[in-house]
N, C-alpha and C positions, 0 to 999 in steps of 0.2 A: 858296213858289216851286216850278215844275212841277219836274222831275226835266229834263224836255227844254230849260229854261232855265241849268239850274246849268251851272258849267265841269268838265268831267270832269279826276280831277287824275291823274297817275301818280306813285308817291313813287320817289323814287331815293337808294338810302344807299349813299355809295360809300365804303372805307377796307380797312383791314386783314385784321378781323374773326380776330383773331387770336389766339385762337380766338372763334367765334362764341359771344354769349352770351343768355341767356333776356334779360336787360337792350336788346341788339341789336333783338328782334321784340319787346317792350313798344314802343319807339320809335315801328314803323308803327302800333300800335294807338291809341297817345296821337295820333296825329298825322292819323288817319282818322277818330276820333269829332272831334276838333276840326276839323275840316274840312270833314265833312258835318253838325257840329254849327252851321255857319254859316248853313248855309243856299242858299249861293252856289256850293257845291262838292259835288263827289261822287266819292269814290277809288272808283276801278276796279280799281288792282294797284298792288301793293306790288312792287318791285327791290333785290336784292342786289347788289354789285357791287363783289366781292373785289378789291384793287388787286393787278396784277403783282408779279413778283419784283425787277420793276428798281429798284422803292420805294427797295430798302436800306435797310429800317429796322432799327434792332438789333432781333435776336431774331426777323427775320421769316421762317417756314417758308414752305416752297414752296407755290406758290399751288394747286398740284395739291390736298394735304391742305384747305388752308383752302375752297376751292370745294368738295370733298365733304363737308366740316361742316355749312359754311352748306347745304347739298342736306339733306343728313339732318336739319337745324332745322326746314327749312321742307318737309320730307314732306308734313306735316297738314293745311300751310294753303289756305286756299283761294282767296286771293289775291294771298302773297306769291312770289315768285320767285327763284329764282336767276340773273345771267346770267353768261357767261363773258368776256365782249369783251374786255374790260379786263385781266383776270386773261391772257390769251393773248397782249398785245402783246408786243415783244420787248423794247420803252423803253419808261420811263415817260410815261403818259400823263393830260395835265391835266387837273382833273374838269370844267371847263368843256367841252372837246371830247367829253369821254363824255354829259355834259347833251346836247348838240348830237347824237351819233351817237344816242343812244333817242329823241330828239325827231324826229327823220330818220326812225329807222327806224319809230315808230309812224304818222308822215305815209305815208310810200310801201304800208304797210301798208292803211292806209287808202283812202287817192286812188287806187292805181296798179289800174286799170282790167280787168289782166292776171290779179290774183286770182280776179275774175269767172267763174264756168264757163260754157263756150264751150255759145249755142244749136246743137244736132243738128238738122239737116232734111237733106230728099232733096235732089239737085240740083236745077237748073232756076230758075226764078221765088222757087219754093217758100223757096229756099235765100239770094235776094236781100234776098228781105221777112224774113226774121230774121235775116240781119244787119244792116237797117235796124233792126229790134226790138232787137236785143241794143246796135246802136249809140244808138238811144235813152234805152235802160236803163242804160245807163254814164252818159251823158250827166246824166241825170234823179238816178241816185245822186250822182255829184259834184258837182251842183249842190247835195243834201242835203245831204252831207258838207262843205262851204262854209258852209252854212248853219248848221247846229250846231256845224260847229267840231271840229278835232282838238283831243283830251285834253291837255293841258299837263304836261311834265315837272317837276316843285320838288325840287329836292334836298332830303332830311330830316338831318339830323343833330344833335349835341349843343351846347352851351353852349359848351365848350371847342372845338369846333370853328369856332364862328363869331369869338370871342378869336383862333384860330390867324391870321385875316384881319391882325391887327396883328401879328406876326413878321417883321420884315426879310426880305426874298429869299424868304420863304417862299412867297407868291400875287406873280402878274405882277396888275398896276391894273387892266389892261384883262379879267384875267381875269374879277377880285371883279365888275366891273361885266357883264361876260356872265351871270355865274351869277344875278345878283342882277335885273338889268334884262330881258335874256331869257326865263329861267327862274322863279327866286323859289327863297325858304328857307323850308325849317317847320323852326323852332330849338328842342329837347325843353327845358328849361331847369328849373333846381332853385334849392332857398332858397338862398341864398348868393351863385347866381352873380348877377349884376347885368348882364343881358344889355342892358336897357333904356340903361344907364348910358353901355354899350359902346358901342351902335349910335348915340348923344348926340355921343361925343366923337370919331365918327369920321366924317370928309365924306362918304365913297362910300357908307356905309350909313344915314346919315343922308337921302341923297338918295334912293336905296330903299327908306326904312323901310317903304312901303305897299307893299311887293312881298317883305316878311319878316316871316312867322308864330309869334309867340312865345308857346308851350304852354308853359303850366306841370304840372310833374309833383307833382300833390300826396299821391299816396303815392311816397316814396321809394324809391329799388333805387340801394348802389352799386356794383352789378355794373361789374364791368371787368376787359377782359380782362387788361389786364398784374396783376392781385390772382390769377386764375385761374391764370397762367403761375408765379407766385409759390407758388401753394400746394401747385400738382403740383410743382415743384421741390423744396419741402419736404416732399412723402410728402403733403399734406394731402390730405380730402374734398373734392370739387369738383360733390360731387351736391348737384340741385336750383340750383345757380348758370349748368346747363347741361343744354340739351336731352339726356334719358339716350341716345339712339343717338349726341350728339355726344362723350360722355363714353366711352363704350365703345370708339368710334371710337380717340382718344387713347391710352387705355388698351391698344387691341388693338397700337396704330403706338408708341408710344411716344415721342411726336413731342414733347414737351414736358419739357425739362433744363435741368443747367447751361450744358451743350455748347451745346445749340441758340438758347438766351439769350446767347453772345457771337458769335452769327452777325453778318454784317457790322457789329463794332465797330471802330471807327475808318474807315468808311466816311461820305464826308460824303453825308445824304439827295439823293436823287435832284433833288426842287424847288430844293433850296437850291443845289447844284453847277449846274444848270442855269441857274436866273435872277442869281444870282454873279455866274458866266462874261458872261453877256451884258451885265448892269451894267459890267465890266470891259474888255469889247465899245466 
């Protein structure tokens, strides 16, 4: 298949990243060779996309630290990214509407007409017939850009992530099914987990299942960050489990304790106090 046929994909990993880990950026790798290994698809960039501090999850440092981590991870890369949207909001916000805000924001990126650089002529005549010209050129690109198609946003994430879908109050229905039906999943998945089994025994994703990519990881990492948070808590080595300027980072801020480990404990999660409430509603 040409290259001009395939769907251009964007990955989007949304969550903690807390701290960011070498396991993190395996993810987008595992999930781009499968992808372009289809045949059908072709990743353009790779998105990071640290969640706020409204999260409240125990133990979660401020997203200011976490956003310069994940920045110093993905220094090198040459197509993953950082972005901030999300980490900026002032409330938590649901990874459905974040899918939606970079699927937006690469549309207007794309179509909106304005990015174009304005033809220069003299006045007069001169100056009529190229903006007929530049008004054709817009025209002629958007008709291309229709035609090929804006890049599709898929959420990437883990094994245990796409499990979390079955957690009471955790996901609103209508959400799993935007993310799933609009967007799409590429799910990292390891021996053990039984992701197939999952998506089996559940209706909304069972009804998706063609619009969820399930990579298997068959060299093993189990990199995680809460084992990371654990082992700086105990004096441990944390090299090579993490990108070295993120490790240094840590090490310079000291951002990772006992202290900072009972940060919002006894705070009930931001999903769960939300969709609660409105169940009660």
């Amino acid at each position: 298949m040409e290259n001009s046929e395939k769907t251009e994909v964007v990955l989007l990993a949304c969550g903690s990243f807390n701290p960011i880990t070498n396991m993190h950026l395996r993810l987008f790798e595992l999930a781009k060779d499968y992808m372009n290994g289809t045949g059908k698809y072709k990743v353009i960039k790779g998105i990071i996309s640290p969640v706020g501090d409204a999260y409240k999850k125990k133990g979660l440092i401020s997203a200011c630290h976490r956003v310069i981590m994940a920045e110093l991870a993905t220094k090198n890369s040459k197509w993953i990214e950082v972005d901030t949207w999300e980490s900026l909001q002032k409330e938590w916000t649901e990874t459905a509407k974040v899918l939606r805000h970079h699927q937006e924001k690469l549309e207007a990126s794309i179509c909106d007409p304005q990015q174009n650089s304005p033809v220069l002529e003299k006045p007069g005549r001169k100056r009529k017939w190229a903006e007929q010209k530049q008004d054709f050129s817009e025209k002629k690109s958007l008709e291309q850009t229709k035609t090929k198609g804006v890049p599709k946003v898929k959420l990437l994430c883990g094994a245990d992530f796409l499990e979390s879908f079955g957690v009471p109050n955790l996901w609103k229905s209508e959400d799993i099914t935007k993310i799933l039906g609009d967007h799409g999943l590429i799910c990292i998945t390891r021996a053990g987990n039984d992701a197939q089994k999952f998506i089996y025994e559940s209706d909304v994703l069972w009804k998706h299942q063609n619009n969820i990519h399930l990579v298997n990881e068959w060299i093993t990492n189990d990199i995680s960050s809460t084992k990371i948070r654990r082992a700086l808590r105990r004096g441990q080595s944390i090299r090579y489990l993490v990108p070295d300027l993120v490790q240094e980072y840590i090490e310079k801020h000291n951002l990772y304790s006992s202290e900072s480990e009972e940060r919002n404990v006894g705070v009930v999660l931001a999903p769960l106090q939300r969709n609660t409430t409105e169940v009660k509603a």
